[in-house]
Structure formats: structure tokens, C-alpha cells
Gaussian input, Z-matrix of N, CA and C with variables (Angstrom, degrees):
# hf/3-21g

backbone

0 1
 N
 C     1     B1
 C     2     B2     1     A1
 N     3     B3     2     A2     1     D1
 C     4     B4     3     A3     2     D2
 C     5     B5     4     A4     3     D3
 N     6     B6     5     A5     4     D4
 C     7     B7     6     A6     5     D5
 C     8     B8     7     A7     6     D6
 N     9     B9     8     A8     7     D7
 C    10    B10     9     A9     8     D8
 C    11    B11    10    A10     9     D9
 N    12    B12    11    A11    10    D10
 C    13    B13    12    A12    11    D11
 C    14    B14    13    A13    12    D12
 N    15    B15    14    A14    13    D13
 C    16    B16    15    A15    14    D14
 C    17    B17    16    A16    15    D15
 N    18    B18    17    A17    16    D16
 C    19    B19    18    A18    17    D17
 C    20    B20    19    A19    18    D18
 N    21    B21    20    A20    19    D19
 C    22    B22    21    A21    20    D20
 C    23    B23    22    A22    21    D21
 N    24    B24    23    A23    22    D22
 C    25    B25    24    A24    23    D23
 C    26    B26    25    A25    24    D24
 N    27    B27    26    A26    25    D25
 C    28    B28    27    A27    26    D26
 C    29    B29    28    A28    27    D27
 N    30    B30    29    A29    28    D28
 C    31    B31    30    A30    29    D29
 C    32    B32    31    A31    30    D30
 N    33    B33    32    A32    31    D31
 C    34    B34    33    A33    32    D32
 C    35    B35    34    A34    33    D33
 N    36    B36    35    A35    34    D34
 C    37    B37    36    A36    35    D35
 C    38    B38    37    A37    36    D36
 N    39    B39    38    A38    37    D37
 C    40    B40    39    A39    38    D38
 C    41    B41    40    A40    39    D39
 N    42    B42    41    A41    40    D40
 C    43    B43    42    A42    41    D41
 C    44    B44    43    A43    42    D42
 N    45    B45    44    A44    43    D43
 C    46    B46    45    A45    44    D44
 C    47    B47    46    A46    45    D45
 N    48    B48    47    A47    46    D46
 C    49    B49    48    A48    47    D47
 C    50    B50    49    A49    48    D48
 N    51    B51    50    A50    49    D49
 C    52    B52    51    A51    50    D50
 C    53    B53    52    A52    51    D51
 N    54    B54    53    A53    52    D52
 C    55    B55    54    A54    53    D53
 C    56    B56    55    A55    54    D54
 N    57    B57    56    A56    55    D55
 C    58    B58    57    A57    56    D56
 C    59    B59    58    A58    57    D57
 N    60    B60    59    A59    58    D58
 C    61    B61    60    A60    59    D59
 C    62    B62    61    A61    60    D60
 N    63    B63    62    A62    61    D61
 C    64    B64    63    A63    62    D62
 C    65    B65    64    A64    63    D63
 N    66    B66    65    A65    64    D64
 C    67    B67    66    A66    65    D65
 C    68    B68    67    A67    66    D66
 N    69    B69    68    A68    67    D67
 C    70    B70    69    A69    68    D68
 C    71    B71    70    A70    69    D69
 N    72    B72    71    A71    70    D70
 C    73    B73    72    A72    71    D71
 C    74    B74    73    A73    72    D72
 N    75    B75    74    A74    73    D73
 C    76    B76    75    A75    74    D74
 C    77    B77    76    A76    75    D75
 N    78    B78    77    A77    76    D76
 C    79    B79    78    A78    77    D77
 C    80    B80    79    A79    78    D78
 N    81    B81    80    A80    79    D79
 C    82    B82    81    A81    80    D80
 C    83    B83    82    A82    81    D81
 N    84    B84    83    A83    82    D82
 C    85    B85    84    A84    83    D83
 C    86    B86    85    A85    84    D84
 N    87    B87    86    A86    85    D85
 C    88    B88    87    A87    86    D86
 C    89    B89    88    A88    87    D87
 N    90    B90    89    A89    88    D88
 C    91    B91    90    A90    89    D89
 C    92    B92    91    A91    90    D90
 N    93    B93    92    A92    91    D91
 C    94    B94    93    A93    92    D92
 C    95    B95    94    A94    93    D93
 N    96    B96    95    A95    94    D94
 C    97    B97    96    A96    95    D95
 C    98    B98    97    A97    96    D96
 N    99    B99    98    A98    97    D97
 C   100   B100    99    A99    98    D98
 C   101   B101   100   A100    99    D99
 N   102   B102   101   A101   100   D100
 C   103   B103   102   A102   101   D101
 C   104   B104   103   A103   102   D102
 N   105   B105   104   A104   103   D103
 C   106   B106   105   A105   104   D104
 C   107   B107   106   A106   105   D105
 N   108   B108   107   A107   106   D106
 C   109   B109   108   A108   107   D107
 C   110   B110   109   A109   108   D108
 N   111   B111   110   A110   109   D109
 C   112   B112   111   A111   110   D110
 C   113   B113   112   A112   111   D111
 N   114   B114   113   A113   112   D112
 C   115   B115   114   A114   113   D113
 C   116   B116   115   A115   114   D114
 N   117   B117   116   A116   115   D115
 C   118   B118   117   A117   116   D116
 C   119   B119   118   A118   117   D117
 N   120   B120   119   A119   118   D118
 C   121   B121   120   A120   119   D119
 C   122   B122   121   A121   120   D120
 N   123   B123   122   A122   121   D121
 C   124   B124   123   A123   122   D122
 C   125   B125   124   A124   123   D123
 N   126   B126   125   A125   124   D124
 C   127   B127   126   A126   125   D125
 C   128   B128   127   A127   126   D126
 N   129   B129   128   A128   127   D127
 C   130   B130   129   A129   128   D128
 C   131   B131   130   A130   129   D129
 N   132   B132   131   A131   130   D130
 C   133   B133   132   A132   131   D131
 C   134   B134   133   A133   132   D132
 N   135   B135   134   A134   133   D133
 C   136   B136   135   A135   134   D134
 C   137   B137   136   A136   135   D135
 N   138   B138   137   A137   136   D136
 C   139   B139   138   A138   137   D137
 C   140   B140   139   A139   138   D138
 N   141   B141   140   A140   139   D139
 C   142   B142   141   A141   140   D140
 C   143   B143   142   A142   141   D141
 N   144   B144   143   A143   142   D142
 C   145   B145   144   A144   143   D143
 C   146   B146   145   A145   144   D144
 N   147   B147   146   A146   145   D145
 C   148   B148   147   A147   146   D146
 C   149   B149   148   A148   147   D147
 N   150   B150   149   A149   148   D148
 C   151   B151   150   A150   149   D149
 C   152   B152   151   A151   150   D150
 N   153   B153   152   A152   151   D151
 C   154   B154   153   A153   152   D152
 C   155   B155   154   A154   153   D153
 N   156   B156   155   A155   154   D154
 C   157   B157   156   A156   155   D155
 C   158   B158   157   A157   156   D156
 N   159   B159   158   A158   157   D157
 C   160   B160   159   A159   158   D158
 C   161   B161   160   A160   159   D159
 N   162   B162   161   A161   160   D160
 C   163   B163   162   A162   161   D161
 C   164   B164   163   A163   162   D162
 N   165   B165   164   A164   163   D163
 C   166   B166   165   A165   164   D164
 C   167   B167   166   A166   165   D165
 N   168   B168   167   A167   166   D166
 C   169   B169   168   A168   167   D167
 C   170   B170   169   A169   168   D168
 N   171   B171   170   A170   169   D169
 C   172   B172   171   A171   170   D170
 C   173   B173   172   A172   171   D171
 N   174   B174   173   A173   172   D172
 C   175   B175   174   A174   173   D173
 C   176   B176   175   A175   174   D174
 N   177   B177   176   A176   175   D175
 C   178   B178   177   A177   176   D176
 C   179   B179   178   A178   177   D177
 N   180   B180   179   A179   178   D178
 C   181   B181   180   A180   179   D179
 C   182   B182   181   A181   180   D180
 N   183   B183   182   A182   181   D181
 C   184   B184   183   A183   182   D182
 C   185   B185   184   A184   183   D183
 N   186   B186   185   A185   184   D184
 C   187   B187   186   A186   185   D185
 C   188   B188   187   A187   186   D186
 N   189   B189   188   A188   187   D187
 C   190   B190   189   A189   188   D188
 C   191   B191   190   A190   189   D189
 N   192   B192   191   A191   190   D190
 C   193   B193   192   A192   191   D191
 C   194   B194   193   A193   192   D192
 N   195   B195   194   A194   193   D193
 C   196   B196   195   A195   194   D194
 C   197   B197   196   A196   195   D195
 N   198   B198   197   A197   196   D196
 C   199   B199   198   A198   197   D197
 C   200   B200   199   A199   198   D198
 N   201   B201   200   A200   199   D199
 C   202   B202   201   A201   200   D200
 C   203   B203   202   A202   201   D201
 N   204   B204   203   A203   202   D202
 C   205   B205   204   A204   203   D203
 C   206   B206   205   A205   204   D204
 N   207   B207   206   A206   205   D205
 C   208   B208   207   A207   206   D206
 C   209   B209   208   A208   207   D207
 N   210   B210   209   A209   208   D208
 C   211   B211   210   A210   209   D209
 C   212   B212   211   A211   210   D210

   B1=1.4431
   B2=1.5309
   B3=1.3684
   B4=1.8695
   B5=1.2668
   B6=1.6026
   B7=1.6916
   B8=1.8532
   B9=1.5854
   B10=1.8815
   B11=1.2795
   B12=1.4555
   B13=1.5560
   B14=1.4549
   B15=1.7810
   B16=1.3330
   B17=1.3333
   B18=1.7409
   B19=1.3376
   B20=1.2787
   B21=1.0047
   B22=1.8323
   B23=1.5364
   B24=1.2490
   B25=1.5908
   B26=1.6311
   B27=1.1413
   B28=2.0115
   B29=1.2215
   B30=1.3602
   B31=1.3805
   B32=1.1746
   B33=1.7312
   B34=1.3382
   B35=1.3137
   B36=0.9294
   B37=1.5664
   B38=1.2422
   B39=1.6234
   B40=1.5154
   B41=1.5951
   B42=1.3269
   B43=1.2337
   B44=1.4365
   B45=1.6271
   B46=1.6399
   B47=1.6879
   B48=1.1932
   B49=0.9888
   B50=1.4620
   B51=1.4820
   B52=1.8128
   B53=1.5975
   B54=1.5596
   B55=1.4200
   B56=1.1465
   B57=1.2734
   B58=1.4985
   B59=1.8145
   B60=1.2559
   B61=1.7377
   B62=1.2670
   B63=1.2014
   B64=1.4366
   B65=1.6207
   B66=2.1362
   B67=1.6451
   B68=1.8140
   B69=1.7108
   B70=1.5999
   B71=1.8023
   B72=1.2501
   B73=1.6364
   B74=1.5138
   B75=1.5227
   B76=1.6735
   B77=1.3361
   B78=2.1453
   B79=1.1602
   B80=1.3944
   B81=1.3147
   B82=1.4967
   B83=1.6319
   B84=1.1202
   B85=1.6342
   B86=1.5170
   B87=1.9547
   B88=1.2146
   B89=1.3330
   B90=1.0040
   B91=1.7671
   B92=1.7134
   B93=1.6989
   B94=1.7922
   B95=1.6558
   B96=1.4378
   B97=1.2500
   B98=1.7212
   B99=0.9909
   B100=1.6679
   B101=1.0864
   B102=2.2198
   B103=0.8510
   B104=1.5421
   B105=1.2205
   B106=1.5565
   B107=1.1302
   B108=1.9951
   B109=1.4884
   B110=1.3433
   B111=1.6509
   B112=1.6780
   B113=1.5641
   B114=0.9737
   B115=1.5383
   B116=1.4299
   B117=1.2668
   B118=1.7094
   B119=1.9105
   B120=1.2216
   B121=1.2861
   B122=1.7963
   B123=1.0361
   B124=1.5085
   B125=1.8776
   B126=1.1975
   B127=1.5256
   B128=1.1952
   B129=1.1546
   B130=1.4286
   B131=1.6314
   B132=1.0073
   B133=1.2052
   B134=1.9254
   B135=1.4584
   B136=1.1197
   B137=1.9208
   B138=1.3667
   B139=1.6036
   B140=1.3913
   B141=1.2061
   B142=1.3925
   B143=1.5336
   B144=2.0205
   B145=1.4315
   B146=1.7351
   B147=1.2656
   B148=1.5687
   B149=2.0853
   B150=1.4674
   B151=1.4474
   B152=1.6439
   B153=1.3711
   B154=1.4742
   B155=1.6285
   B156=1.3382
   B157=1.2883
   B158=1.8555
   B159=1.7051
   B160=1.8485
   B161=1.3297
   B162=1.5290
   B163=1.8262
   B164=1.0793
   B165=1.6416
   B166=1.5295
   B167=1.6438
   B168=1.5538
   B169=1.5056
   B170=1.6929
   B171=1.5471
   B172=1.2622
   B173=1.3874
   B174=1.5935
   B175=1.5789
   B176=1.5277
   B177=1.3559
   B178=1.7896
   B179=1.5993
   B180=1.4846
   B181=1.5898
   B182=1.8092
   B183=1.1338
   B184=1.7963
   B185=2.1176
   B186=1.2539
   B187=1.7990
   B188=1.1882
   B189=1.9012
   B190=1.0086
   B191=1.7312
   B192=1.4618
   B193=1.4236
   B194=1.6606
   B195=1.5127
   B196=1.6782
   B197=1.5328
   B198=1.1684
   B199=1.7368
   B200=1.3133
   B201=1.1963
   B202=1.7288
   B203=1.4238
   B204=1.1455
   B205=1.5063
   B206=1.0037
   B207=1.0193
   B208=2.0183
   B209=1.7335
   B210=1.3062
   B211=1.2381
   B212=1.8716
   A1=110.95
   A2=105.45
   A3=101.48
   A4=133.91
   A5=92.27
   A6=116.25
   A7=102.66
   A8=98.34
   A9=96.81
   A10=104.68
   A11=128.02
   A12=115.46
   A13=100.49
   A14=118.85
   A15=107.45
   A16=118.68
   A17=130.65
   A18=122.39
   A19=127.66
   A20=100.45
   A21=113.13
   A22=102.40
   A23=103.92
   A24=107.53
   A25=103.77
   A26=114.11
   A27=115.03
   A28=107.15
   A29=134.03
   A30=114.31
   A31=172.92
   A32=94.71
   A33=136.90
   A34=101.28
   A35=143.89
   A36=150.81
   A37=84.91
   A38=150.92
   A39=134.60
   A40=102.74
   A41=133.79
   A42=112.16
   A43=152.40
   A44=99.52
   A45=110.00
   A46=87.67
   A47=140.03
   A48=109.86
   A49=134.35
   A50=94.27
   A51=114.45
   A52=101.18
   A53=117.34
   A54=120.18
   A55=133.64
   A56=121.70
   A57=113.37
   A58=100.00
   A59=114.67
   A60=115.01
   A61=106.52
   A62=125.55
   A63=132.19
   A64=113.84
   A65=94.38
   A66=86.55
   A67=110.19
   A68=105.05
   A69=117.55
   A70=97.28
   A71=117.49
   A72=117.33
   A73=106.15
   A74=112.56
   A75=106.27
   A76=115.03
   A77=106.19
   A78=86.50
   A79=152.92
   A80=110.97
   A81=136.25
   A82=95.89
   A83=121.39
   A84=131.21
   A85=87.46
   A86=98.33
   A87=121.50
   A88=111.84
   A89=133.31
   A90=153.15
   A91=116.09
   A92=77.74
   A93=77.56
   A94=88.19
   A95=122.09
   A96=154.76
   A97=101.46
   A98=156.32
   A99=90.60
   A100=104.55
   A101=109.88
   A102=108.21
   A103=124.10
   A104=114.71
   A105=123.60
   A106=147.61
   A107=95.51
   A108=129.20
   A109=108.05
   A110=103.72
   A111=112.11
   A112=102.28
   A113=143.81
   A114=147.43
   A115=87.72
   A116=121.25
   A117=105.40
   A118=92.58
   A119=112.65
   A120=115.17
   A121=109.48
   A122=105.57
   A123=120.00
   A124=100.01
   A125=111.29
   A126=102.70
   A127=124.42
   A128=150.33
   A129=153.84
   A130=104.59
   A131=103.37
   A132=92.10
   A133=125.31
   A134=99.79
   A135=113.88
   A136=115.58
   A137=102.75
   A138=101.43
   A139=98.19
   A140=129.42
   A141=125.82
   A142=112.32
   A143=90.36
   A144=90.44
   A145=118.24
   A146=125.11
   A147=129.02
   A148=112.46
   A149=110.29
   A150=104.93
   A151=112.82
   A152=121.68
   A153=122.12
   A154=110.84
   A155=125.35
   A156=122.78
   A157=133.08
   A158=90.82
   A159=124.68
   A160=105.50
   A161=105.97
   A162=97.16
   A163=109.67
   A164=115.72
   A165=132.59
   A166=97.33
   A167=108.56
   A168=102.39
   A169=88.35
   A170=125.87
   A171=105.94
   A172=118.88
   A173=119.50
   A174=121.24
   A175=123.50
   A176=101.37
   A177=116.33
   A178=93.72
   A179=101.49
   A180=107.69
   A181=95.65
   A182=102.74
   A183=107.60
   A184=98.90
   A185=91.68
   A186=93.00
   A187=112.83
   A188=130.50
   A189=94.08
   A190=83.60
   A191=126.39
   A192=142.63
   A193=100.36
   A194=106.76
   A195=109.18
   A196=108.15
   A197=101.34
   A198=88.71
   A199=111.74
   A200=128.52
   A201=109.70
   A202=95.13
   A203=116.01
   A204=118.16
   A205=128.50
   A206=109.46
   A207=135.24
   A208=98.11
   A209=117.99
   A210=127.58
   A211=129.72
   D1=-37.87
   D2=176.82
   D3=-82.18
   D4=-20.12
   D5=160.03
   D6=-45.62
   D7=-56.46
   D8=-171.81
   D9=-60.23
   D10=-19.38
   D11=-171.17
   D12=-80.81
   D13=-37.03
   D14=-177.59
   D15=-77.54
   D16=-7.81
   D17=147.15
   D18=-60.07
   D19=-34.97
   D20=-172.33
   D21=-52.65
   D22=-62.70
   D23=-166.65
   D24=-68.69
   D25=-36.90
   D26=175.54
   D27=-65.36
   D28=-12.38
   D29=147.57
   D30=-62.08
   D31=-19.34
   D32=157.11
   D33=-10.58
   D34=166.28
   D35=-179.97
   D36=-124.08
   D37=-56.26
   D38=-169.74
   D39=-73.97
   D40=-38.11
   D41=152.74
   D42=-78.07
   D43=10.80
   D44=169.03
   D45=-105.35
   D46=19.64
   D47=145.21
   D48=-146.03
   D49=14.51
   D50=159.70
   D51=-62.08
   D52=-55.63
   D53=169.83
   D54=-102.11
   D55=29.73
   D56=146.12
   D57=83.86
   D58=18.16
   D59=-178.40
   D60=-74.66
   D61=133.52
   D62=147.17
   D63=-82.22
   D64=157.03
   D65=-175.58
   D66=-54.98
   D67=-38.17
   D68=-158.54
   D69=-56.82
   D70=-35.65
   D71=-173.79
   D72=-75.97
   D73=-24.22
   D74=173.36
   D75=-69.05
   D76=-52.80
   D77=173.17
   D78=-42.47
   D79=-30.19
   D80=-157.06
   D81=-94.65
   D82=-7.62
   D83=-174.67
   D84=-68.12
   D85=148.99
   D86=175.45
   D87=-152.96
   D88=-164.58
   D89=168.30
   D90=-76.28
   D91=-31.34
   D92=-151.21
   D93=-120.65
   D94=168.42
   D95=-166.30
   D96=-62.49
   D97=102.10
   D98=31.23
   D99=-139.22
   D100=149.84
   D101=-170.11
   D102=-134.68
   D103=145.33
   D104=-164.89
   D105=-68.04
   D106=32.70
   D107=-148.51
   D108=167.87
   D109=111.19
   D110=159.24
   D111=-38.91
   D112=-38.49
   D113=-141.66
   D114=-96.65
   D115=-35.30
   D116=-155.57
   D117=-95.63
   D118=-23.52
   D119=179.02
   D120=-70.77
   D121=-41.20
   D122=-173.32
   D123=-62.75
   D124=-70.68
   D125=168.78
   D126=-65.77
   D127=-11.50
   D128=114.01
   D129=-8.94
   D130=-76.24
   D131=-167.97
   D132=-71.97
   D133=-25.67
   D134=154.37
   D135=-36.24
   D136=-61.82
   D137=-161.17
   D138=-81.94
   D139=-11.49
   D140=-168.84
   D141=-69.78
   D142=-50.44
   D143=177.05
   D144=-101.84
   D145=2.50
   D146=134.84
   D147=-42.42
   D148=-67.08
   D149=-178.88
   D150=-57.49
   D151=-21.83
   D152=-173.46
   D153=-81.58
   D154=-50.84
   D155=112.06
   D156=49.97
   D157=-74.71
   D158=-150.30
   D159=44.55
   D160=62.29
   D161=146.78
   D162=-87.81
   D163=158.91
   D164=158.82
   D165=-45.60
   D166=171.11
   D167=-174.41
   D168=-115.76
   D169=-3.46
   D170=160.77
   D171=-73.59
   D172=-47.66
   D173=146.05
   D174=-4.01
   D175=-53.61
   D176=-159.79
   D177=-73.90
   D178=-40.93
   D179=-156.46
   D180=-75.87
   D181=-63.11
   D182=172.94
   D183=-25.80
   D184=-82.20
   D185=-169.65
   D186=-42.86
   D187=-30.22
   D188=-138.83
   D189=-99.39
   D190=-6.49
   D191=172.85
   D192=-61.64
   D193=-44.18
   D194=173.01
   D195=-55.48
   D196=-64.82
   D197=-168.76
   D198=-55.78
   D199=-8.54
   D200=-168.39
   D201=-126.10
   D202=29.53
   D203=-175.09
   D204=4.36
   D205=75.97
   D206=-175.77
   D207=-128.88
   D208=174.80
   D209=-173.19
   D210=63.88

């Protein structure tokens, strides 16, 4: 389920193309190691320790769109 939050947000069109993401590198995006992008590791780790936390994952999604001021 948090995997979909970390696609969700790599979809952004200003963040697939501030960093250079392809859809095939989103798909393949996960939580865990290894991953095919400082960017995908960085929010990874973001939601990991946001969900550890117990935020809502709309919460997670709000902040984590805040910090990178996209959306």
C-alpha cells in the first residue's frame, strides 16, 4: 500500500522531470533497496519513517508534496 503512495507522488510530471524518472524506474520503485534513484531512495525513506510514525497516508502524501513543493 505505501509502495502506491511512493508511485503516486513519482508521478508528478514536475518530478519526473526535475529528475529525469522514467515510467519503467517508477514502476519498479519500492521501500526497500535497491533503488534506481537518489530520489526514489530519499522518499522511501521519507514514507517509511512518516508510516512508522502512524501518519494517515493522505498526511504522508500532503507533507511529502510539501516538502518538495510540487502539487
Amino acid at each position: 500500500m505505501h509502495e502506491l503512495l511512493l508511485k503516486d507522488i513519482l508521478l508528478d510530471e514536475e518530478l519526473m522531470k526535475k529528475y529525469n524518472l522514467t515510467e519503467a524506474m517508477i514502476k519498479r520503485a519500492k521501500l526497500a533497496p535497491p533503488y534506481d534513484h537518489p530520489i526514489i531512495e530519499y522518499l522511501a525513506i521519507i514514507i517509511k519513517t512518516t508510516f512508522e510514525s502512524e501518519h494517515s497516508e493522505p498526511t504522508m502524501y500532503n507533507q511529502i508534496k510539501n516538502h518538495l513543493k510540487i502539487g
